[in-house]
One Martini backbone bead per residue (centre of mass of N, CA, C, O) as a GRO file, in nm:
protein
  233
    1UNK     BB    1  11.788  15.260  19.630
    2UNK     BB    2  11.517  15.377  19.743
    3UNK     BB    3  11.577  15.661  19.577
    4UNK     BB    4  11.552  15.503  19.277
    5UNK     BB    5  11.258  15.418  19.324
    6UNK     BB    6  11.128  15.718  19.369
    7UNK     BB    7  11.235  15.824  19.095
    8UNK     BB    8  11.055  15.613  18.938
    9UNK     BB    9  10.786  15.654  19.042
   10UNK     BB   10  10.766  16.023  18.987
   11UNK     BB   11  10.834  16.062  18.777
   12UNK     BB   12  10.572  16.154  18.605
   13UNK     BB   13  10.565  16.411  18.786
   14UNK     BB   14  10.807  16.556  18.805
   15UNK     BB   15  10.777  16.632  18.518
   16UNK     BB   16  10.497  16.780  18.556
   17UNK     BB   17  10.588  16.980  18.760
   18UNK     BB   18  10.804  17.133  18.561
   19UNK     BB   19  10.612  17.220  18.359
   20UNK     BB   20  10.430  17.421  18.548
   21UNK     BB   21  10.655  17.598  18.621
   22UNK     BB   22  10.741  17.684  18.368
   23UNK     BB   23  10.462  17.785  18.293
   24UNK     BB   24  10.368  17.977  18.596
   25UNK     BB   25  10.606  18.134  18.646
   26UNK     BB   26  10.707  18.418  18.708
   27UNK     BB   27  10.835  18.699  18.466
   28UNK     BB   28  11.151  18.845  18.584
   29UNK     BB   29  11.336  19.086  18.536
   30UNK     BB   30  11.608  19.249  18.536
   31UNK     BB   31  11.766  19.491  18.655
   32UNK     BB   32  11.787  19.803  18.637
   33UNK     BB   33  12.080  19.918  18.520
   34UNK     BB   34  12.380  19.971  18.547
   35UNK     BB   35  12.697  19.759  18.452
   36UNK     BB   36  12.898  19.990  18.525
   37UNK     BB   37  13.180  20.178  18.659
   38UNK     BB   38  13.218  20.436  18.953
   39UNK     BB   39  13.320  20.490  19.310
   40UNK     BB   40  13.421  20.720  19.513
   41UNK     BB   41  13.643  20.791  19.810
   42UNK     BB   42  13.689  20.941  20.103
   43UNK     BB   43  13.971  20.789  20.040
   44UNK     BB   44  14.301  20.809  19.966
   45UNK     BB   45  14.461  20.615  19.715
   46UNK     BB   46  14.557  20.305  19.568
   47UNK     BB   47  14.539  20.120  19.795
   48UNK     BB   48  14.199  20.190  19.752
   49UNK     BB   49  14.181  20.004  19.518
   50UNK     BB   50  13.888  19.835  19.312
   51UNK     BB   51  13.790  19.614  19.193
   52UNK     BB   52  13.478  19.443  19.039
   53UNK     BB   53  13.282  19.101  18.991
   54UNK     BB   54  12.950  19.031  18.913
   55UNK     BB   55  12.882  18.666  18.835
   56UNK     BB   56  12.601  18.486  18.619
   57UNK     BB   57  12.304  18.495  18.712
   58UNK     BB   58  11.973  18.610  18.773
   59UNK     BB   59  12.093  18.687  19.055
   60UNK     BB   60  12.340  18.881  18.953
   61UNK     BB   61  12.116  19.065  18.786
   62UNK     BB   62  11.839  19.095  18.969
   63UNK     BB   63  11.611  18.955  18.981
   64UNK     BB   64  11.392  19.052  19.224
   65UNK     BB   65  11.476  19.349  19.134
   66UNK     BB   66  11.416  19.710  19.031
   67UNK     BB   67  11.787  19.789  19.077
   68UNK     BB   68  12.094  19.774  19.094
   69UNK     BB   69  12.077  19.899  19.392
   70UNK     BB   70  11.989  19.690  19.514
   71UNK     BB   71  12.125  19.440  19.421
   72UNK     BB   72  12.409  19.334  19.455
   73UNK     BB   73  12.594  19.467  19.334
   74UNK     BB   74  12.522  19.732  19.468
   75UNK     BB   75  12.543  19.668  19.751
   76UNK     BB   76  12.844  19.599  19.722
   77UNK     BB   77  12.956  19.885  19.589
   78UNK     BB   78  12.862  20.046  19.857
   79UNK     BB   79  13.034  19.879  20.081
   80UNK     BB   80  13.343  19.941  19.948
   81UNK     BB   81  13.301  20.229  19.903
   82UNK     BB   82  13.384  20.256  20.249
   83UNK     BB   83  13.708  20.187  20.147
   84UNK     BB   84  13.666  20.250  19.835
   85UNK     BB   85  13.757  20.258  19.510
   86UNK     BB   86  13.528  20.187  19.231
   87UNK     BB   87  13.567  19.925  18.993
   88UNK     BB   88  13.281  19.810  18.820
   89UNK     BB   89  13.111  19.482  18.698
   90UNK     BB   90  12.867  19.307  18.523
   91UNK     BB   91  12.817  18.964  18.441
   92UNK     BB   92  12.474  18.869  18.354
   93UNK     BB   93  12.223  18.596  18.348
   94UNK     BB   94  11.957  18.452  18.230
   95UNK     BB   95  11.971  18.074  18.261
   96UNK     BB   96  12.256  18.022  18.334
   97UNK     BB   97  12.500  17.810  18.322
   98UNK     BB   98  12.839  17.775  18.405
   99UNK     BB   99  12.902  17.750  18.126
  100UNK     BB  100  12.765  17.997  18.044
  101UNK     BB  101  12.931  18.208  18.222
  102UNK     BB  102  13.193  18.193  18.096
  103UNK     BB  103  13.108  18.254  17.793
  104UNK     BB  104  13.013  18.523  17.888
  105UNK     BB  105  13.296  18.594  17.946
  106UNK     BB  106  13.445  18.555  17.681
  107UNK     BB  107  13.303  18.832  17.549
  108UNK     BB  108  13.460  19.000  17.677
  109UNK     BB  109  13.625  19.289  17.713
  110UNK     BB  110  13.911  19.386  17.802
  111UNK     BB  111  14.090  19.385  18.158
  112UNK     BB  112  14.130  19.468  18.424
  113UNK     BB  113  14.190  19.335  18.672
  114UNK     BB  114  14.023  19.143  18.975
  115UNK     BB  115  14.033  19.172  19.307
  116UNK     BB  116  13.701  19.069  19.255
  117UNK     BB  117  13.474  18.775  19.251
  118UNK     BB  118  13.125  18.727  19.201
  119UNK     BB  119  12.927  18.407  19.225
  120UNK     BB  120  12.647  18.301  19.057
  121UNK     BB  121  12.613  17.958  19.053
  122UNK     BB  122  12.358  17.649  18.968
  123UNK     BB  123  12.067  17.616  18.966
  124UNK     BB  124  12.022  17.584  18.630
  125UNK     BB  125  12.168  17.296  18.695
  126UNK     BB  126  11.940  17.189  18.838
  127UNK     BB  127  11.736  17.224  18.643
  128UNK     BB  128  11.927  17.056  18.391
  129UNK     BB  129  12.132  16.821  18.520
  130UNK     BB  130  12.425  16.863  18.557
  131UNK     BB  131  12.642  16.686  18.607
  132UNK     BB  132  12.902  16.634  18.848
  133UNK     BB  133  13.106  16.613  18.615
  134UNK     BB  134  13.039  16.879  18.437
  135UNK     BB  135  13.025  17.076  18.685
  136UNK     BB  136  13.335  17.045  18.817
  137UNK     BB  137  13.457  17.113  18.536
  138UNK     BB  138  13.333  17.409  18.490
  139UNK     BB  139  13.438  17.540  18.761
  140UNK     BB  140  13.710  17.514  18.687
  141UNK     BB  141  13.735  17.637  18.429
  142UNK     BB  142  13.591  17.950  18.575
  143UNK     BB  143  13.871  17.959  18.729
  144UNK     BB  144  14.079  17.995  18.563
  145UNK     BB  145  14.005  18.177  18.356
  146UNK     BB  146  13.960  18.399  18.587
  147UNK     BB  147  14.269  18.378  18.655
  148UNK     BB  148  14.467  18.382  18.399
  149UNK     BB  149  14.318  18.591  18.214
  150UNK     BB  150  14.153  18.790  18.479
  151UNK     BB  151  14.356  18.813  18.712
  152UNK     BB  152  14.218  18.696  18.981
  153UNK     BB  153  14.279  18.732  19.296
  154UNK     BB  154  13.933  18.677  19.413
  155UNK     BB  155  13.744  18.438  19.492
  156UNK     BB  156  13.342  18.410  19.533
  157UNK     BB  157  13.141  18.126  19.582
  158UNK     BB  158  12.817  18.091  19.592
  159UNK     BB  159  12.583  17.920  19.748
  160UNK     BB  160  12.372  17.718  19.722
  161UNK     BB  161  12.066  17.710  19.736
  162UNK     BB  162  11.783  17.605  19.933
  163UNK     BB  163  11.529  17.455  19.729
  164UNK     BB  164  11.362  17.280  19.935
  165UNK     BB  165  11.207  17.593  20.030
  166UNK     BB  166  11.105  17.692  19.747
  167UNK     BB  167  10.777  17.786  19.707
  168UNK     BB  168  10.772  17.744  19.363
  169UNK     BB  169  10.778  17.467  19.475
  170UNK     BB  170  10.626  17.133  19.430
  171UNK     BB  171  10.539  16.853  19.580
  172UNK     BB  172  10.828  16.673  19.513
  173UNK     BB  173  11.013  16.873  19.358
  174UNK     BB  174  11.141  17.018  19.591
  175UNK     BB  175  11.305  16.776  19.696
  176UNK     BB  176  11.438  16.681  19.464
  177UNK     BB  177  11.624  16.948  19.374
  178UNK     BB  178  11.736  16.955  19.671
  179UNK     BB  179  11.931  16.755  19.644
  180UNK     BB  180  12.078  16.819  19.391
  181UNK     BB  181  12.190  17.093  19.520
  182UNK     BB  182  12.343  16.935  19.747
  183UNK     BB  183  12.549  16.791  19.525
  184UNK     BB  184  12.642  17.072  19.397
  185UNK     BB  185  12.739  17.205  19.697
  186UNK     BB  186  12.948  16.995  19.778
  187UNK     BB  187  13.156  17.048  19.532
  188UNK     BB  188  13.198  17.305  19.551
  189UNK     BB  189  13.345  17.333  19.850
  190UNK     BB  190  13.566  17.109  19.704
  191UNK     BB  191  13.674  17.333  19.503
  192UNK     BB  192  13.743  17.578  19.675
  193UNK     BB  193  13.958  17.412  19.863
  194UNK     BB  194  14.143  17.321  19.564
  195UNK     BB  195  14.153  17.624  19.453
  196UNK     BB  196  14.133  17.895  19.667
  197UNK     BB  197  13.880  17.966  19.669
  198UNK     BB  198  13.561  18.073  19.793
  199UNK     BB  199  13.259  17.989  20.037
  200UNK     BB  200  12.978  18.143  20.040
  201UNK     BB  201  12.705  18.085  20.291
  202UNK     BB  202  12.376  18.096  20.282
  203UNK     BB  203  12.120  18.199  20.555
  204UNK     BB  204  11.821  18.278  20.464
  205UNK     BB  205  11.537  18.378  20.482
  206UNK     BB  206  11.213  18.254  20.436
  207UNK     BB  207  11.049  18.515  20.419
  208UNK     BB  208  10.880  18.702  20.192
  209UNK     BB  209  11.067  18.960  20.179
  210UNK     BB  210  11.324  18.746  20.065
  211UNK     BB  211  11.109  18.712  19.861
  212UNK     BB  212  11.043  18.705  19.549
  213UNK     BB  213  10.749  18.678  19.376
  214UNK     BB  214  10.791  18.413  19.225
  215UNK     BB  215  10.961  18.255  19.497
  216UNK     BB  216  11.287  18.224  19.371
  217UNK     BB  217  11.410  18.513  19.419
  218UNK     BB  218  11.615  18.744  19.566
  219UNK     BB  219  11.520  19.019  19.765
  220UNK     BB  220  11.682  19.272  19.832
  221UNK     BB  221  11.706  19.183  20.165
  222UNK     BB  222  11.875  19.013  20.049
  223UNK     BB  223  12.090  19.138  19.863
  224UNK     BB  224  12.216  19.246  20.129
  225UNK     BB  225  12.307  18.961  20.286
  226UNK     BB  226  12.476  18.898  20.086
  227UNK     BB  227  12.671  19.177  20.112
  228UNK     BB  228  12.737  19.110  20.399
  229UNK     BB  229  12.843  18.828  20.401
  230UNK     BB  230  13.118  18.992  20.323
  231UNK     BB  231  13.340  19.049  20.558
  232UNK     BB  232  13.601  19.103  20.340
  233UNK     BB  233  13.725  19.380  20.089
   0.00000   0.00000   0.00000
């Protein structure tokens, strides 16, 4: 109750605080570099060979590095390739909530299965109000598509990042913000948990080395402890 009448006195200062970051938010382009490849490994075998597809919004696209080989794509496939020979996709773009990330995968044109997809979305449903029962329904939906259509042997959804930390948002904007991703970050994990996808917990430092320069997205340095982060490939 506490909660909602204090967004309830905010909410025009909230309003107010939103529209000054997307005014003045430094607008930082997507990391330069190819989109698919393949790079061999020096391990022969088939069953040495992997698919990866790395799927969804401007962090998954690498806004905040400077080129596909730094972002996050870039080090998974670096990282892969000491164990096998790796055929990768990326299919990621900015602004997209998971709704969009979805959209995005159904314009693709088909491919073999994959046998790893990771996944980042979240953050622009935070910022978009995503409800939810929204929320809920679109990771399903996501999940699916990719499990059915794109025969995904393992799921990796990323978890969201806790926004209530990020530079670029100010208070109490920051705090809002940082609720809501907490909202939608435990969904997530139950989501996981129900689906048999994987939950992977992120937790970078907030040094500013590891935030790239609008405060926003993460640095090379981030993105590397991102591909890091996944255990075993």
């Amino acid at each position: 109750m506490l909660q909602k009448l204090s967004l309830i006195v905010l909410a025009p200062l909230l309003i107010w605080q939103g529209r000054q970051v997307r005014k003045n938010t430094l607008r930082l382009p997507e990391a330069a570099g190819e989109r698919e490849g393949a790079r061999k490994s020096s391990i022969c075998g088939k069953s040495n060979h992997i698919r990866l597809l790395i799927l969804g919004d401007s962090a998954a696209a690498g806004v905040g590095c400077d080129t596909q080989d730094e972002a996050v794509c870039g080090q998974l496939v670096a990282r892969a390739a000491q164990t096998y020979s790796v055929d990768w996709q990326l299919w990621a773009q900015s602004s997209l909530t998971c709704a969009g990330i979805l959209q995005l995968a159904q314009q693709q044109p088909e491919t073999e299965p994959f046998d790893l997809v990771l996944i980042s979305a979240g953050v622009n449903d935070v910022t978009r109000r995503t409800s939810l029962t929204n929320w809920r329904h679109d990771l399903q939906a996501l999940t699916q598509y990719l499990t059915e259509q794109r025969g995904a042997k393992r799921i990796i959804f990323t978890g969201l990042p806790p926004m209530h930390k990020f530079p670029a948002l100010p208070q109490p904007l920051r705090w809002f913000v940082g609720q809501q991703a907490r909202r939608l970050d435990d969904a997530l994990r139950v989501h996981c948990q129900q689906s048999a996808c994987e939950y992977l917990e992120l937790d970078l430092p907030f040094a500013p080395e590891y935030m790239a320069k609008d405060g926003f997205h993460p640095s090379a340095k981030a993105a590397k402890l991102w591909a890091d982060a996944i255990q075993e490939i």
